[in-house]
C-alpha positions as CSV (number, residue, x, y, z in Angstrom):
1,X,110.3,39.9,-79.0
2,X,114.0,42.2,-79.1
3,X,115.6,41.3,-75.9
4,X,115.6,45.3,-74.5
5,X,117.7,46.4,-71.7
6,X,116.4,49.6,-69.8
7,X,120.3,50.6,-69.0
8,X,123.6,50.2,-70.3
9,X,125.4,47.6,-68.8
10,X,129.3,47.0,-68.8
11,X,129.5,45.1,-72.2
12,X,127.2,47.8,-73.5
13,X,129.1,50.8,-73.0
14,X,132.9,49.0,-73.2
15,X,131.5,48.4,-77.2
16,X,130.5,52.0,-77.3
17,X,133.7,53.3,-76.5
18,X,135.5,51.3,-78.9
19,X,133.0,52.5,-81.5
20,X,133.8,55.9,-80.4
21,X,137.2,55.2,-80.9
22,X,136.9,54.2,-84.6
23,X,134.4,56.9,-85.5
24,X,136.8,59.4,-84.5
25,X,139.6,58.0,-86.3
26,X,137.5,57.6,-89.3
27,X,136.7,61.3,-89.7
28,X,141.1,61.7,-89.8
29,X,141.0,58.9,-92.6
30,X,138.0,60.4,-94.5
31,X,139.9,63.8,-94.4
32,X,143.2,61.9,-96.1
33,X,141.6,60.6,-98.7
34,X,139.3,63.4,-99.9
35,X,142.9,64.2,-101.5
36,X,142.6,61.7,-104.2
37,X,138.7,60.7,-103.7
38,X,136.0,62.8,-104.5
39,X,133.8,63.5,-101.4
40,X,130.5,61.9,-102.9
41,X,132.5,59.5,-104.1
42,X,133.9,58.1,-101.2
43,X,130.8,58.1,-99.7
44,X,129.3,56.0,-102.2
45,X,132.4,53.9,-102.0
46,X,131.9,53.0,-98.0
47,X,128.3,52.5,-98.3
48,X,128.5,49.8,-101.6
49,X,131.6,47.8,-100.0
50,X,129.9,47.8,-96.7
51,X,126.7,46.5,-98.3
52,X,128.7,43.9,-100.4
53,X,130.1,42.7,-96.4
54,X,126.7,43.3,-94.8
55,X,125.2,40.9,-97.1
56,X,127.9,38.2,-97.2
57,X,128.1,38.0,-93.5
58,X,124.0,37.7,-93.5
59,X,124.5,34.7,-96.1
60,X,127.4,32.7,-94.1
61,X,125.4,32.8,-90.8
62,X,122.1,32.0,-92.8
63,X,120.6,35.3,-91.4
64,X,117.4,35.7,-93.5
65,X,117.2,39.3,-95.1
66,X,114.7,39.7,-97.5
67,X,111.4,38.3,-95.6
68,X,108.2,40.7,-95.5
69,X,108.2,41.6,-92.0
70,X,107.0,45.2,-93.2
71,X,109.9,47.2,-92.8
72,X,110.8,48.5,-96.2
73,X,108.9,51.9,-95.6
74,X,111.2,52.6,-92.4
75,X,114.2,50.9,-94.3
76,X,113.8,53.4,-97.4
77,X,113.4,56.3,-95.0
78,X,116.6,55.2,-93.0
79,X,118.8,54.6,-96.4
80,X,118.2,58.2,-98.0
81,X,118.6,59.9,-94.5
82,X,121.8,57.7,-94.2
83,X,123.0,59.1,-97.8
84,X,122.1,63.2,-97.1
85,X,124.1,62.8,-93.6
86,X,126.6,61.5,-95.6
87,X,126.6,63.4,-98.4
88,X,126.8,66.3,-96.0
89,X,129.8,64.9,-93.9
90,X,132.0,64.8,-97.0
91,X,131.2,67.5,-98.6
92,X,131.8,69.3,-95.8
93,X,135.2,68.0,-95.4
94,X,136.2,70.1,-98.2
95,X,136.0,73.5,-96.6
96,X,136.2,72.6,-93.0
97,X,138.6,70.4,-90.6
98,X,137.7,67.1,-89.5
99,X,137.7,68.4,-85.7
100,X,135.3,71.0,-86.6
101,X,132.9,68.4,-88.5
102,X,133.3,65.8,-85.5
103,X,131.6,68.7,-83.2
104,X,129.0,69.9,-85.5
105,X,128.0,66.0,-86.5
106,X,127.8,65.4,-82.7
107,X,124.3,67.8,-81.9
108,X,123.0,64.2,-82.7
109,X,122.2,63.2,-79.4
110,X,120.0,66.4,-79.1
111,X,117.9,65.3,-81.7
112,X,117.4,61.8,-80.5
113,X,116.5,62.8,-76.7
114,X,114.3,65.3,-77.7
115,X,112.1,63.1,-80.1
116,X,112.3,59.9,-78.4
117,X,109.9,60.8,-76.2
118,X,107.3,60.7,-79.0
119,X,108.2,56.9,-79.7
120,X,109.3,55.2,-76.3
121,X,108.1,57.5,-73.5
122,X,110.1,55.2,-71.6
123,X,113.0,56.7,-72.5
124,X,111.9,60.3,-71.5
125,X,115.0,62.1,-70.2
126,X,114.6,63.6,-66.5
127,X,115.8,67.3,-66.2
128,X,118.7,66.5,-64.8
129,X,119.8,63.7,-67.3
130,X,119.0,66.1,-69.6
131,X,121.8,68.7,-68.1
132,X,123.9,66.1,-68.2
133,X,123.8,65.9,-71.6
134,X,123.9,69.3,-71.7
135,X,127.0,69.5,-70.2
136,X,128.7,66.8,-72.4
137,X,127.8,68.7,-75.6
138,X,129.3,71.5,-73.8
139,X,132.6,69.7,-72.7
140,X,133.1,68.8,-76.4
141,X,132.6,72.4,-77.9
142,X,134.8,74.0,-75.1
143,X,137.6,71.6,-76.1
144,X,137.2,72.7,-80.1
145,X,136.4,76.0,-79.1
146,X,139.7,77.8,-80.1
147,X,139.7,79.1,-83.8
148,X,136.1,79.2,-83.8
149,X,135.7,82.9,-84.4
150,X,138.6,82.5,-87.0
151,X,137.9,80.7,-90.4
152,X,141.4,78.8,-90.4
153,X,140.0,76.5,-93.0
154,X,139.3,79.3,-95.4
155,X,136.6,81.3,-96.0
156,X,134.1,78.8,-97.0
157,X,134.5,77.5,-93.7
158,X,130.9,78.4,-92.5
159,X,129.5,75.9,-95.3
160,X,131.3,73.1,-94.0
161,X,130.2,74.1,-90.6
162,X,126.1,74.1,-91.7
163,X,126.7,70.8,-93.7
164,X,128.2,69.1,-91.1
165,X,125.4,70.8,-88.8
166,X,122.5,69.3,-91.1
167,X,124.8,65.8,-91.1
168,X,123.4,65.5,-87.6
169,X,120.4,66.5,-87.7
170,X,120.2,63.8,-90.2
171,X,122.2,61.0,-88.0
172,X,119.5,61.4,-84.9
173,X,116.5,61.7,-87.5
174,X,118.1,58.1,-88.5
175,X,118.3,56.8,-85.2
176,X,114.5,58.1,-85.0
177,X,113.7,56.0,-87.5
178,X,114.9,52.9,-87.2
179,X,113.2,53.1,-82.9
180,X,110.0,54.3,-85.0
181,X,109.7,51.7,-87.5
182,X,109.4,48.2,-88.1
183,X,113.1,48.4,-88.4
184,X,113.5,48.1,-84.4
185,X,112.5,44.7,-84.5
186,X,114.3,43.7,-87.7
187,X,118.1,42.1,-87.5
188,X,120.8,44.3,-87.2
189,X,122.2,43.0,-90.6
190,X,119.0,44.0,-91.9
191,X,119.1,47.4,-90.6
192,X,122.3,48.2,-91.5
193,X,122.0,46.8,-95.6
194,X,118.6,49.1,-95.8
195,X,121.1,51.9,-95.3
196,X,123.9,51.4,-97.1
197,X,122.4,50.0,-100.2
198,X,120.0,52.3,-100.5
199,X,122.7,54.9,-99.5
200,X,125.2,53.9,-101.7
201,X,123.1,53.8,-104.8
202,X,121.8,57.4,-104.0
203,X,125.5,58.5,-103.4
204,X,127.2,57.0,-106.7
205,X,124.0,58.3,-108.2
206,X,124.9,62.5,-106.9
207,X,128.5,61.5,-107.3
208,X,128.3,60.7,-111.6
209,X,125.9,64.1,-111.7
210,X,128.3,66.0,-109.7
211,X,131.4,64.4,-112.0
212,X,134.3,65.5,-109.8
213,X,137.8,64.1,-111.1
214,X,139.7,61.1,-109.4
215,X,143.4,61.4,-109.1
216,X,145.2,59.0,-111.4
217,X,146.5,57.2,-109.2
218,X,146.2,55.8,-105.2
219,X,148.7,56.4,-102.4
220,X,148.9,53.5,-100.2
221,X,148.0,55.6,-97.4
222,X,144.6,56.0,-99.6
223,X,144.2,52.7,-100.0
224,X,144.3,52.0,-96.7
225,X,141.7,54.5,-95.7
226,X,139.4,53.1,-97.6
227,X,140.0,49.8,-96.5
228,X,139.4,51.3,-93.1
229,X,135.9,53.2,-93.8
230,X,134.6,50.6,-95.1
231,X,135.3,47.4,-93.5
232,X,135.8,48.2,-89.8
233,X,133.6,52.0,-90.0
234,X,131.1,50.9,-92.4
235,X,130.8,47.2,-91.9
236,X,132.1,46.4,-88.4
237,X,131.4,49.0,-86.3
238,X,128.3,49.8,-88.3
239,X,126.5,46.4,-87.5
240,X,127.7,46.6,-83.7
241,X,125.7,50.0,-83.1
242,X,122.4,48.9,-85.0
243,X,122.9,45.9,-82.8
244,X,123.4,48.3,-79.7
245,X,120.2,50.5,-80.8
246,X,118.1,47.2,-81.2
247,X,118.8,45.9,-77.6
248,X,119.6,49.7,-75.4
249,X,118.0,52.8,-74.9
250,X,118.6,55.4,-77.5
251,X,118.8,58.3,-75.5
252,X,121.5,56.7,-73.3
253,X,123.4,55.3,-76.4
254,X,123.5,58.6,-78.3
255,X,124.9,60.3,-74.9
256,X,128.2,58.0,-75.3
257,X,128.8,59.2,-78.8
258,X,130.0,62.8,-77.8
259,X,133.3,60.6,-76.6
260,X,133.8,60.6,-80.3
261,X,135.1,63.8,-81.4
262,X,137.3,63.4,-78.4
263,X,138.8,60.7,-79.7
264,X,139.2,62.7,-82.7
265,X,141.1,65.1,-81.2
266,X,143.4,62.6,-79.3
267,X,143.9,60.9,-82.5
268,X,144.7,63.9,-84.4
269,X,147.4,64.8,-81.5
270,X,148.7,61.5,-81.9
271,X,148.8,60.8,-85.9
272,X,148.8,64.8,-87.4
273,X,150.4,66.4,-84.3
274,X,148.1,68.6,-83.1
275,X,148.3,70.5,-79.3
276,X,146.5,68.9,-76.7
277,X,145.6,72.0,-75.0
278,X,144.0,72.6,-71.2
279,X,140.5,73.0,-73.4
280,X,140.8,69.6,-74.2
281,X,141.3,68.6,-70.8
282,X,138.6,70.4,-69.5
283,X,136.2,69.0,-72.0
284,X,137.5,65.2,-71.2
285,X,136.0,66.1,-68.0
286,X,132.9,67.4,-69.0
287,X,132.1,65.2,-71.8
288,X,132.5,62.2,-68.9
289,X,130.4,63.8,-66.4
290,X,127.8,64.3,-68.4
291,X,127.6,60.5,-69.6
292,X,127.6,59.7,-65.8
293,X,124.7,61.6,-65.5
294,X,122.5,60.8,-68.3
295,X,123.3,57.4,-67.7
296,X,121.8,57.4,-64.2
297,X,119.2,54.8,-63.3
């Protein structure tokens, strides 16, 4: 039986924050390199070299990965779900920023609390719990707020907006599958090559139909966010939050993901010079409030 903890303890959310921390860098790197790499590309490209990693980690530590244990139904499910959020996310990146994606891929937690309760009524959310998370949706939109009514991205900026909306719907319809599957008992190796295999295939797949141009040649600095995506996004980090999903409460996990497009928008001040303004402040406050809350016993 998966060793399940009811709440997140100090270890637990310490490895959340740090893979809030990554996640919203990654959405700066993935913005870099759509330069020179086309967006389904890319995608494909994180999902196949994750994979490659995913599956020669498993063989060093001897972690068995291809045993019937009846999970390939929820594992197939998981890996095309895992290639249309995707899909979306970097498509999306073309006509809108990568603050504005980091908000609209964060309505993810929604999904997840409201259909847990259909798989693990233990993880119910009370009403208050629920305005928590409420609130720390709200702390994250208030802080990306500004420019909202204003398409600074260009005028196909409402497309990026609905893909990057759909992208997570599609993230907590994953989460929903792995709890509702087979796949929550399975290793978090397992879990995690189900989605990018499957994911990367699909993607390289769209990407040949699609047949967008690569650029000649690659700038370090795109080198080096691809090495990024997909070693410490797609691998690392990757394999620590199936592992997190396997062993905590989903509800209470997804809550601690709003941090990221937070981080996003401290790393963007930091790296690309953008205002920290008192929005941002005010949402810090909010986003860690509402964490508090949800995250109540």
């Amino acid at each position: 039986m998966t060793d399940r903890h009811t709440h997140l303890d100090a270890r637990a959310a310490g490895l959340l924050v740090l893979c809030c921390f990554l996640w919203g860098l990654n959405q700066v790197a993935a913005k870099v390199a759509i330069a020179q790499v086309p967006p389904l590309w890319q995608a494909a490209l994180r999902s196949l070299g994750g994979a490659l990693l995913v599956f020669a980690w498993s063989r060093g530590r001897g972690i068995t990965l291809f045993e019937r244990d009846g999970s390939l139904r929820g594992g197939l499910l998981a890996g095309l779900l895992f290639a249309a959020e995707f899909g979306c996310i970097f498509l999306g990146l073309q006509f809108t920023t990568a603050s504005r994606m980091a908000v609209f891929i964060y309505i993810s937690p929604f999904v997840v609390a409201l259909g847990m309760p259909f798989i693990a009524r233990a993880e119910r959310l009370g009403a208050l719990q629920m305005a928590g998370l409420a609130t720390a949706f709200a702390g994250v939109a208030w802080a990306l707020a500004e420019g909202f009514t204003q398409p600074a991205a260009g005028p196909l900026q409402w497309l990026g907006d609905a893909l990057g909306i759909a992208a997570g719907v599609l993230w907590g319809a994953t989460t929903l599958a792995i709890r509702g599957s087979r796949l929550a008992t399975a290793s978090a190796e397992k879990t995690l090559l189900y989605q990018l295999a499957i994911s990367g295939v699909a993607l390289a797949v769209a990407a040949m139909v699609v047949g967008q141009p690569w650029a000649p040649v690659l700038a370090p600095l795109t080198w080096a966010s691809l090495f990024f995506q997909i070693v410490i996004v797609t691998f690392a980090s990757y394999l620590l939050w199936f592992w997190l999903v396997r062993h905590y409460p989903a509800t209470r996990l997804a809550s601690f993901t709003l941090l990221t497009p937070v981080f996003g928008l401290l790393l963007g001040a930091l790296l690309l010079g953008e205002p920290v303004t008192a929005r941002l402040v005010v949402g810090l406050v909010a986003v860690a409030a509402g964490i508090v809350v949800v995250n109540r016993r």
